[in-house]
TORZA-821334 format. One line per field, with one value per residue (C-alpha): residue in three letters; z negated, y, x negated. Coordinates in Angstrom, 3 decimals, decimal comma, always signed. Last residue first. Layout:
residu	c(ALA:...) .
pz	c(Z:...) .
py	c(Y:...) .
px	c(X:...) .
//
This chain:
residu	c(UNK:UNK:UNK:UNK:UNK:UNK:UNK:UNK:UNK:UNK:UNK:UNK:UNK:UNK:UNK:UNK:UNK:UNK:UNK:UNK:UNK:UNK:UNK:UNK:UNK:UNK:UNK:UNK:UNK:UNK:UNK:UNK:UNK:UNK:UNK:UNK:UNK:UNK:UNK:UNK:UNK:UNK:UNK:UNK:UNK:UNK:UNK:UNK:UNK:UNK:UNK:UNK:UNK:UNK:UNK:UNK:UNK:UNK:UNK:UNK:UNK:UNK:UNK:UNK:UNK:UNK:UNK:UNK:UNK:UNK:UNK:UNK:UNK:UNK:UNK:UNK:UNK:UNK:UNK:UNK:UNK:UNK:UNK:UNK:UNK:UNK:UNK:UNK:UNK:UNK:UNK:UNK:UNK:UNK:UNK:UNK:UNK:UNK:UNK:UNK:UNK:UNK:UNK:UNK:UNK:UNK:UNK:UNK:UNK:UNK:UNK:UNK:UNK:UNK:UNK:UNK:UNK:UNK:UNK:UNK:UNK:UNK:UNK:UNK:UNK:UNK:UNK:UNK:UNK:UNK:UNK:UNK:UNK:UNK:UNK:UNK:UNK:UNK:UNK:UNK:UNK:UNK:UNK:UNK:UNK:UNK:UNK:UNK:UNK:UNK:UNK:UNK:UNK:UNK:UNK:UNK:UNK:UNK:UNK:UNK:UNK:UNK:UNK:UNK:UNK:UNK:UNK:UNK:UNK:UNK:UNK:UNK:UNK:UNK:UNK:UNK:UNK:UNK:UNK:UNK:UNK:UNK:UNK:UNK:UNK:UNK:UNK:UNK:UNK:UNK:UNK:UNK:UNK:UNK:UNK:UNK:UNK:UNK:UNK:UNK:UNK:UNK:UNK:UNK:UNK:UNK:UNK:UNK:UNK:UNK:UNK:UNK:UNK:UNK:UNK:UNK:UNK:UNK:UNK:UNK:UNK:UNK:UNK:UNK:UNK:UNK:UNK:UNK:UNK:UNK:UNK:UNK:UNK:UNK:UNK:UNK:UNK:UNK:UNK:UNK:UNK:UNK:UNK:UNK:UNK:UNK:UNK:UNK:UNK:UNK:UNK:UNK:UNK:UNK:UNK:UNK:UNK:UNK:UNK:UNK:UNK:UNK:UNK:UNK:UNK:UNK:UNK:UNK:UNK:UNK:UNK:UNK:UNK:UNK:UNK:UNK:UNK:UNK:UNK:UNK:UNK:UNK:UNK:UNK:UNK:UNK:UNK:UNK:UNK:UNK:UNK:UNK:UNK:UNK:UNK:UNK:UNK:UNK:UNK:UNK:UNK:UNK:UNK:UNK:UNK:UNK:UNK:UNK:UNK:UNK:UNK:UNK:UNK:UNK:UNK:UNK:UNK:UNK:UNK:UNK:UNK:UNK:UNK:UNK:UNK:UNK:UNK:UNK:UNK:UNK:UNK:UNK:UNK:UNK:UNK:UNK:UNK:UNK:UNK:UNK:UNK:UNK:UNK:UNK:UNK:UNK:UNK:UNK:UNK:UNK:UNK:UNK:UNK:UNK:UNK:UNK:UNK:UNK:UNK:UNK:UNK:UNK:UNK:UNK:UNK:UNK:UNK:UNK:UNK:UNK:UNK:UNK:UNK:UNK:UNK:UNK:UNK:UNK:UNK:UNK:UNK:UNK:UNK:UNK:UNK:UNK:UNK:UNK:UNK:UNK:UNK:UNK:UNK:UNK:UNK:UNK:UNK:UNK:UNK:UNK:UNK:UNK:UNK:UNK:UNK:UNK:UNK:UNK:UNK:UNK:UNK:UNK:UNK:UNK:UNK:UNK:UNK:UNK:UNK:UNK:UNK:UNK:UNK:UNK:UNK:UNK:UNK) .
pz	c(-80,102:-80,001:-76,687:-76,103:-79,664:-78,749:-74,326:-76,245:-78,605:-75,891:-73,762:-77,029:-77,850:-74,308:-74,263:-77,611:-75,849:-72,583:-75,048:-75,985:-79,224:-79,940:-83,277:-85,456:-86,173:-89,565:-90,446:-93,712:-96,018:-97,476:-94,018:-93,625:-90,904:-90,440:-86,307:-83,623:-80,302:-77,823:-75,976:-78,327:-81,495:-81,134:-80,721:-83,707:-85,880:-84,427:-85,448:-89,341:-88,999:-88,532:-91,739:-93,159:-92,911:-95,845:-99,209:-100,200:-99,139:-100,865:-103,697:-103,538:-102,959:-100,491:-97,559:-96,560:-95,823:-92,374:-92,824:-90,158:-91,887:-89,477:-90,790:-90,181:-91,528:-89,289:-91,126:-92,797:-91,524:-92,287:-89,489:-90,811:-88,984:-88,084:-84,884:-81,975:-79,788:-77,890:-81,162:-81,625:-78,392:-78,430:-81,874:-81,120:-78,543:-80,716:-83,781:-81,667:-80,140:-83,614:-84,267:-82,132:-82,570:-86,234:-84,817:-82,739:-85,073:-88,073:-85,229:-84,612:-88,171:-86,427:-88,403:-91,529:-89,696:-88,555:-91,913:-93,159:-90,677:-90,662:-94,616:-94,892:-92,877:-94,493:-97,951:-96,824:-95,940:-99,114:-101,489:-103,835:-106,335:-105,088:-108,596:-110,946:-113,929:-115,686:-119,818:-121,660:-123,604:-122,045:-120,009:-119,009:-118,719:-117,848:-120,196:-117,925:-115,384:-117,905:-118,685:-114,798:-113,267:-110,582:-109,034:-108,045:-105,492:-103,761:-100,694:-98,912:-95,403:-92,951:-92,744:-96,155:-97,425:-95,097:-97,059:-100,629:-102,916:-106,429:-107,638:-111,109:-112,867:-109,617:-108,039:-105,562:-102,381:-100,146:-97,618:-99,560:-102,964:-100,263:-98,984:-98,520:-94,903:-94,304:-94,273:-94,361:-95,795:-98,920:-98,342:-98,365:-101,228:-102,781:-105,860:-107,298:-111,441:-113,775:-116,877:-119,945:-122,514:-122,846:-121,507:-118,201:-117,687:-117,617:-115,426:-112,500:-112,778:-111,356:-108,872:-107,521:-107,338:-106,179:-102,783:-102,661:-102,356:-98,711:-98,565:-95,607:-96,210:-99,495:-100,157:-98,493:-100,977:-100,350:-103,537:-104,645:-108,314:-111,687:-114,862:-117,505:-121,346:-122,370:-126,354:-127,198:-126,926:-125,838:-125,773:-124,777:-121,941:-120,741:-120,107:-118,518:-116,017:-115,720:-115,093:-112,197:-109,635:-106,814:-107,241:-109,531:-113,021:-114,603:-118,218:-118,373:-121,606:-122,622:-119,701:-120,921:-124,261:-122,876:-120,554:-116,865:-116,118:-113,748:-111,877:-112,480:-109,309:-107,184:-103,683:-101,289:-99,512:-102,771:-104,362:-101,347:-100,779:-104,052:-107,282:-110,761:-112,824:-111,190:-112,007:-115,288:-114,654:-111,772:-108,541:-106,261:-107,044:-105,463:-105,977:-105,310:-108,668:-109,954:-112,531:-116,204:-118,371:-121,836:-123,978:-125,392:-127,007:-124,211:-122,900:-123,633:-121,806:-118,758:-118,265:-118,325:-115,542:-113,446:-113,817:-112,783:-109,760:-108,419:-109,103:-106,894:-103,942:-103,767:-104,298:-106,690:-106,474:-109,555:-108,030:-110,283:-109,870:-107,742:-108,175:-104,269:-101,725:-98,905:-100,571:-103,476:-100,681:-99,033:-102,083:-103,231:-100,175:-100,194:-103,837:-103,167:-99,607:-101,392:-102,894:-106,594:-107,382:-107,062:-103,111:-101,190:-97,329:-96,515:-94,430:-91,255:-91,912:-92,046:-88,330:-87,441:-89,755:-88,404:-85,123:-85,468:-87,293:-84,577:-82,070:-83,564:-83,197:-84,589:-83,997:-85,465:-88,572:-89,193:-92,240:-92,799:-93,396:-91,155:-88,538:-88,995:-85,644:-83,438:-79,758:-79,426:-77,100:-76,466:-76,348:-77,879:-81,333:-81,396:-79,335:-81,783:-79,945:-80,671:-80,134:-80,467:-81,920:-82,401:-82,744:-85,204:-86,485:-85,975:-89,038:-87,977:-88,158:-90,704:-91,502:-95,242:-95,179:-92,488:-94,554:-94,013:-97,143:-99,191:-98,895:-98,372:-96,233:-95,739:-98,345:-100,912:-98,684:-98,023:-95,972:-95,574:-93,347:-91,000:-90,283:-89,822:-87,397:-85,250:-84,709:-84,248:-81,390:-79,923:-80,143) .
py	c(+82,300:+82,914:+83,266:+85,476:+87,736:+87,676:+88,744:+91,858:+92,687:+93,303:+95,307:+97,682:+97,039:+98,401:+101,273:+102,184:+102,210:+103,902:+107,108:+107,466:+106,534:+108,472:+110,125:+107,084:+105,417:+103,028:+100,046:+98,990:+95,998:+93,205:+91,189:+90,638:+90,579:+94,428:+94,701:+94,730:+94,324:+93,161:+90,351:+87,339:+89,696:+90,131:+86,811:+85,799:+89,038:+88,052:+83,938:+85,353:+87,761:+84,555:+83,228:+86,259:+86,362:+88,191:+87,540:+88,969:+92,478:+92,305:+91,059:+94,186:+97,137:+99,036:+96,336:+96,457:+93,430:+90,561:+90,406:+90,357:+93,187:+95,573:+98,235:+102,120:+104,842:+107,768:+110,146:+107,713:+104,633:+101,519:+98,673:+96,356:+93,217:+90,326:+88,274:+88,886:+89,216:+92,200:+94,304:+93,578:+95,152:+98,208:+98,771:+98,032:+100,813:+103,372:+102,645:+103,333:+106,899:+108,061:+106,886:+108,723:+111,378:+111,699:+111,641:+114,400:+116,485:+115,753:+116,311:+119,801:+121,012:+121,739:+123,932:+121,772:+118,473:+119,162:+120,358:+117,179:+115,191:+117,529:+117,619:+113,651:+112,768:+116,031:+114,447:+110,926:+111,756:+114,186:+111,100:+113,499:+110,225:+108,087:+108,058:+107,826:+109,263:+109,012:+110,288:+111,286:+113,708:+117,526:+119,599:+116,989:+115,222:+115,057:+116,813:+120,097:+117,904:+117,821:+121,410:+122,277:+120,337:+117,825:+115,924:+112,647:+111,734:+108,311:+107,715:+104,713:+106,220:+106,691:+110,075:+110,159:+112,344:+110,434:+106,902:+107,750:+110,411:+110,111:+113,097:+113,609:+115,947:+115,329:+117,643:+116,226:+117,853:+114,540:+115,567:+118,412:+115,690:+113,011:+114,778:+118,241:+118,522:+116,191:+112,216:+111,799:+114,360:+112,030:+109,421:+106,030:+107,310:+109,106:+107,103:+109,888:+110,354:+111,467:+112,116:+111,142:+113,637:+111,969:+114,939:+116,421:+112,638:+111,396:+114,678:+113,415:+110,045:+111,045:+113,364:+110,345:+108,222:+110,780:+109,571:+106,164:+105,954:+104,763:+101,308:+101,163:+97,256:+96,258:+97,959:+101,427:+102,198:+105,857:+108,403:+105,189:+105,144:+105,710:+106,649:+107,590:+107,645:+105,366:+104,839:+107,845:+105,057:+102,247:+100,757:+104,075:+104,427:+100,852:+101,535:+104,986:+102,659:+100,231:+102,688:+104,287:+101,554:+102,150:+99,875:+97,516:+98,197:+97,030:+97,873:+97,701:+97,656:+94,249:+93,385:+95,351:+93,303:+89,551:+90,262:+90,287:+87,549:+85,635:+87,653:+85,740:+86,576:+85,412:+85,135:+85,444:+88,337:+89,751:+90,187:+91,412:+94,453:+94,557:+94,106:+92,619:+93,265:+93,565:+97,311:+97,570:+95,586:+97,604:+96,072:+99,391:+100,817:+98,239:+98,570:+95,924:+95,915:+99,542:+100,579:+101,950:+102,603:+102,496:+103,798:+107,056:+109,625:+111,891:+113,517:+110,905:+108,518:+110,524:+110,882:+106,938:+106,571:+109,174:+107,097:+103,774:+105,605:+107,228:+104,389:+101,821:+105,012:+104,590:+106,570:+109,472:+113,495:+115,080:+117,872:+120,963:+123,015:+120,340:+121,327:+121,610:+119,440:+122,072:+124,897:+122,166:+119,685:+122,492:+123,644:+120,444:+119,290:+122,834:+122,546:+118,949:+120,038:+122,668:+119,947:+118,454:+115,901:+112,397:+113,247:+110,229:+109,757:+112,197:+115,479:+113,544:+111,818:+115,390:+116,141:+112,310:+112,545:+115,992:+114,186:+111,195:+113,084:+115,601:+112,723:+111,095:+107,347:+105,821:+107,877:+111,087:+109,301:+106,945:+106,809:+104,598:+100,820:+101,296:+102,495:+99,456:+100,086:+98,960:+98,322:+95,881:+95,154:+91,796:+92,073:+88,607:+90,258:+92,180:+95,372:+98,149:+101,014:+104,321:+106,441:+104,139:+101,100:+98,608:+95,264:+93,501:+90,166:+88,346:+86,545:+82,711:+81,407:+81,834:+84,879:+84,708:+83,756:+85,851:+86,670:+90,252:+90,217:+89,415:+92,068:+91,165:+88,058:+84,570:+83,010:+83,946:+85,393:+83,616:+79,861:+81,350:+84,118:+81,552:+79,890:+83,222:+84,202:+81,169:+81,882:+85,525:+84,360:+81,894:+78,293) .
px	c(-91,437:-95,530:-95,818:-93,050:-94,141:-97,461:-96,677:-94,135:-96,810:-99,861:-97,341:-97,498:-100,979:-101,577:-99,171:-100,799:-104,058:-102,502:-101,514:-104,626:-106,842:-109,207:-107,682:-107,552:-104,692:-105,089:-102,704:-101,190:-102,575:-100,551:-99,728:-103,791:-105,904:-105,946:-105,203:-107,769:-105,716:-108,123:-105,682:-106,806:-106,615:-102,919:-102,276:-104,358:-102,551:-98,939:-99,730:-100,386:-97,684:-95,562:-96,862:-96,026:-92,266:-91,484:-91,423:-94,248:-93,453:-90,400:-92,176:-94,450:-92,765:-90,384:-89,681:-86,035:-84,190:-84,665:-88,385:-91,500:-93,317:-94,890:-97,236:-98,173:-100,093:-101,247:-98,326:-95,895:-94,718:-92,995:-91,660:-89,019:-88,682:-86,256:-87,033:-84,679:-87,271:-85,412:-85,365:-89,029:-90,031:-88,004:-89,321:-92,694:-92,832:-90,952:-93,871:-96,675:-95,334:-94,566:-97,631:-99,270:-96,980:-98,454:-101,763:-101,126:-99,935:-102,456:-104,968:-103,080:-105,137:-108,146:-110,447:-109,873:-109,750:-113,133:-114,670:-113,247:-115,709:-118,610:-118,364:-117,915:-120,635:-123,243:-122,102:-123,190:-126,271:-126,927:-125,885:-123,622:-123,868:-126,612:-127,844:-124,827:-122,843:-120,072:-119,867:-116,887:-118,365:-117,798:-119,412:-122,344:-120,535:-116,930:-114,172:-114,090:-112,403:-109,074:-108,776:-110,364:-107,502:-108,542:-111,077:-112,415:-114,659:-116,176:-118,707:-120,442:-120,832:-117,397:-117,398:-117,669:-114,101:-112,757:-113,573:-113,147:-111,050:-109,568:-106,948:-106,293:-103,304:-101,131:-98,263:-95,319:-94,901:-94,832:-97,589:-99,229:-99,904:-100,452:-103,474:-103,951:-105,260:-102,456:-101,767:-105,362:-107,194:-106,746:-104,149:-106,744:-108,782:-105,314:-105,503:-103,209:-103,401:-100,735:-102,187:-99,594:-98,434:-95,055:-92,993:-95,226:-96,029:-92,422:-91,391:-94,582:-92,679:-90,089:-91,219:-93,072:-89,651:-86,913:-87,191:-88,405:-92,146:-93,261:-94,987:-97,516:-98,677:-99,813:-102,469:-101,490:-99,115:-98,190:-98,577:-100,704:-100,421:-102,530:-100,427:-102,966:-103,162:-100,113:-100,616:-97,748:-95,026:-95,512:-91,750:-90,717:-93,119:-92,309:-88,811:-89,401:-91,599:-89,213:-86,262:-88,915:-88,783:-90,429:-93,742:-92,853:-94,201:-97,443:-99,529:-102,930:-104,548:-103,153:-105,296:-108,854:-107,792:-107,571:-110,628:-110,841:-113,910:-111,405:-108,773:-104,918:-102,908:-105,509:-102,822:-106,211:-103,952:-102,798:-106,325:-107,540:-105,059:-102,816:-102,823:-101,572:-103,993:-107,249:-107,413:-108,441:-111,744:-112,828:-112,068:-110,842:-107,597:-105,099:-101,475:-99,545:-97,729:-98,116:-100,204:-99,646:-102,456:-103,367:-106,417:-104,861:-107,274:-105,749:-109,009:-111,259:-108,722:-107,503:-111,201:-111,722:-109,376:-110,563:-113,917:-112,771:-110,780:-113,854:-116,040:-113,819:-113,037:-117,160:-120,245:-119,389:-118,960:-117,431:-114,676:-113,883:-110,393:-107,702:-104,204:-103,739:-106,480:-107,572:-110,183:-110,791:-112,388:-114,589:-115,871:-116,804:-118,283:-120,530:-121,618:-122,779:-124,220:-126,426:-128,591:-129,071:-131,587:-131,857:-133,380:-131,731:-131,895:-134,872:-135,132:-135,020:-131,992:-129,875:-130,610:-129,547:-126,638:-125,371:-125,357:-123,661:-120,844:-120,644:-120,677:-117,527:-119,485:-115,974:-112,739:-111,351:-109,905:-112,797:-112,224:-109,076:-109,914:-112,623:-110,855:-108,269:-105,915:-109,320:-108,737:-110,698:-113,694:-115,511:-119,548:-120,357:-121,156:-117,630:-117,368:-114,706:-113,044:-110,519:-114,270:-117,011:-117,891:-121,122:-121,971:-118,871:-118,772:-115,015:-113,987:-113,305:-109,869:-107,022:-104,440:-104,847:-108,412:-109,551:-112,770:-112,654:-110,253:-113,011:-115,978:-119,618:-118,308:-119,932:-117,992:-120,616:-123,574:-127,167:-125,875:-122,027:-123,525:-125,465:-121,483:-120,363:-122,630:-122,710:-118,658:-119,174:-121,707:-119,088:-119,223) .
//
């Protein structure tokens, strides 16, 4: 028995399933979760010592690599003056500034501690400043576990196949409203037949939760006109896009405009972190402006705000990551390609940016059911195969794949060669 092995089996004794977070379970994909030491640069060492080549960065953060020394180092210096004051600090004023000097249509920022709370509370905004109380979501979409959100969505919730959430209410579910991801005639659909009761439209710009799902073009600028004529906020979950895909998020990226933005993971370095933003009109609603009330203790946590500013301050100054990671991938996707058209196995590979998956299906893959309905039991044998020769991939077919900056062009050779031996030994 291996150490992760003896882990896991101690973990299930004090923790419910033995995980602080489902989909690290390995339910979907089988086996025993693998407990992690320590990682650096494009590398994770497990509890025995084994290295990966990690392609989940902490399910996005750790864009310029894990242990990024600047990072490490503004957290030491920042330590020392104390982990939590409960009282403003300059950082706050200097995170914000930083974020609305790169992220368009974005006036006040409210610092929070997670992508959940940041979507929760852009949520409730759109309400108090509407007077609406509905939403539409997209199927597959995951915005963090809030009540509102567990309709219908994606990430964890897809990959342990809980389709109906426990504890979610009759009326916070009548309250949510759910389209397919891509397909707009639904959504005008259930506009008119709710007509001047839909508050908020919440999307990812590009699904992450359910593999790397690319809107279809016309889609997002779609919806933007049915929100500019029915009064309705439209609001990007861009935790997973944001100073991700491009120093302005999703909204630079794919030139489409938001009323709300929600931030996470970069935007922290990797330390528990959350952010939402957006017009001054709407922000100006927020407490202790206006009377829609959030608030919270660790919010503007000055560790994580020094994390997040080194880290986004980085890709600021530097914008040639966003061009190297995007021939990373570039690079990544090629390889597997080649090496999937000579395994005659069907697959569609998405991308946008640093976001990639692999779907093992013989028709396009552009929301949810199609994403479902692909080959994922054979994704489930890929991921073990994958793992076995150091290739660290997200252990689920429903969630997309993070590059980080550290890795080289011999990693990707590696999890390419590392493909072509799964695919043989699996077929």
């Amino acid at each position: 028995m291996n150490k992760s092995e003896q882990l896991f089996q101690r973990a299930q004794l004090s923790i419910p399933g033995g995980v602080n977070s489902p989909v690290r379970a390995f339910k979907s994909v089988g086996g025993t979760p693998v407990f992690m030491k320590s990682a650096k640069g494009a590398y994770l060492y497990d509890a025995d010592g084994k290295k990966y080549i990690d392609y989940i960065a902490s399910w996005g953060p750790m864009i310029l690599g894990h242990a990024y020394e600047p990072v490490v180092s503004a957290i030491r210096e920042y330590a020392g003056y104390s982990t939590s004051f409960g009282a403003p600090t300059e950082l706050e004023i200097e995170m914000a500034e930083l974020i609305i000097s790169m992220a368009p249509n974005v006036d006040l920022v409210r610092m929070v501690s997670s992508g959940t709370e940041a979507c929760m509370s852009a949520v409730r905004l759109a309400r108090g400043f509407t007077g609406k109380n509905k939403i539409i979501k997209f199927e597959g979409n995951y915005h963090g576990h809030a009540d509102c959100f567990l309709v219908k969505a994606g990430s964890g919730v897809a990959t342990l196949n809980i389709q109906s959430v426990p504890g979610i209410t009759a009326g916070v579910s009548n309250d949510t409203l759910t389209c397919a991801y891509n397909d707009l005639a639904a959504v005008k659909t259930l506009v008119q037949e709710n007509k001047n009761e839909i508050a908020a439209i919440i999307i990812e710009p590009v699904a992450g939760n359910m593999g790397c799902i690319l809107p279809q073009p016309g889609f997002l600028e779609g919806l933007r006109k049915i929100c500019d004529e029915e009064n309705i906020i439209f609001i990007f979950d861009e935790v997973m896009t944001g100073f991700r895909l491009a120093a302005g998020g999703a909204q630079e990226k794919l030139n489409v405009k938001a009323d709300l933005i929600t931030y996470g993971k970069v935007i922290g370095g990797g330390m528990p972190v959350g952010a939402f933003g957006g017009r001054k009109e709407i922000m100006q609603h927020i407490a202790p402006l206006g009377n829609v009330y959030q608030a919270g203790t660790l919010s503007g946590n000055p560790i994580a705000m020094i994390a997040g500013y080194t880290t986004v301050k980085t890709l600021k100054d530097d914008p040639s990551i966003y061009s190297q990671l995007e021939e990373k991938t570039n690079y990544l996707a090629d390889g597997l390609h080649k090496v999937l058209m000579h395994s005659g196995i069907p697959f569609v590979i998405n991308r946008c940016g640093s976001m990639i998956s692999i779907h093992f299906s013989d028709h396009a893959v552009n929301d949810f059911a199609t994403v479902a309905s692909a080959n994922n039991k054979f994704f489930n044998k890929y991921f073990h195969s994958m793992l076995k020769r150091g290739v660290y991939l997200p252990p689920s077919a429903f969630e997309s794949w993070f590059l980080n900056n550290a890795l080289t062009k011999e990693d990707i050779d590696l999890t390419i060669k590392a493909t072509k031996e799964s695919l043989e030994e699996i077929l």
